[in-house]
C-alpha positions, 0 to 999 in steps of 0.5 A: 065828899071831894070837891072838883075845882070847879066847884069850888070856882063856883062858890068862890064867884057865888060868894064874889071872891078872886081866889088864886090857883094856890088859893083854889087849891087850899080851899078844895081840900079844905072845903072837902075835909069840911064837908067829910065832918059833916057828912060823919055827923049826919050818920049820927043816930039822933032819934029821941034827942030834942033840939038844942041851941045850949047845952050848958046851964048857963042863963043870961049873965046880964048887969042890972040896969043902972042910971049914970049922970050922963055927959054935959052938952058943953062938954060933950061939943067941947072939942067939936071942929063945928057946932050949931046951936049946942050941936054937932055939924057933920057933912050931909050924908044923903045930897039934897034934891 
């Protein structure tokens, strides 16, 4: 399947990119061979194979969770520009009303 430029102009404003010509020109014969591999894989026969999202053995290879002393509050403020009663100070993020 070929993309138009058009096409491609549409996705790019849909996805609120500024693409050059050059840039337009890469992403329609890149989109197009995208497009080409997918469709190879819909004609792929799958009758009778179960839906996968892993197809190794792996299992999760997570750390046991483990308790670790955690910082001094004195330390911590330490180096801080600003603090208040054994606090951080930081700008407002929301102005008040």
């Amino acid at each position: 399947m070929s993309l138009t430029r058009a096409e491609v102009v549409r996705v790019a404003d849909l996805a609120r990119l500024r693409l050059s010509d050059g840039e337009i020109d890469a992403m329609q014969s890149q989109l197009s061979r995208i497009l080409e591999h997918v469709s190879a894989l819909q004609a792929v026969d799958v009758t009778g194979v179960e839906p996968t999202a892993q197809v190794t053995d792996l299992v999760n290879a997570l750390r046991t969770d483990a308790n670790w002393p955690s910082l001094d509050r004195a330390a911590a403020i330490r180096n801080s520009a600003d603090t208040d009663l054994g606090m951080f100070r930081v700008k407002a993020v929301f102005e008040e009303q």
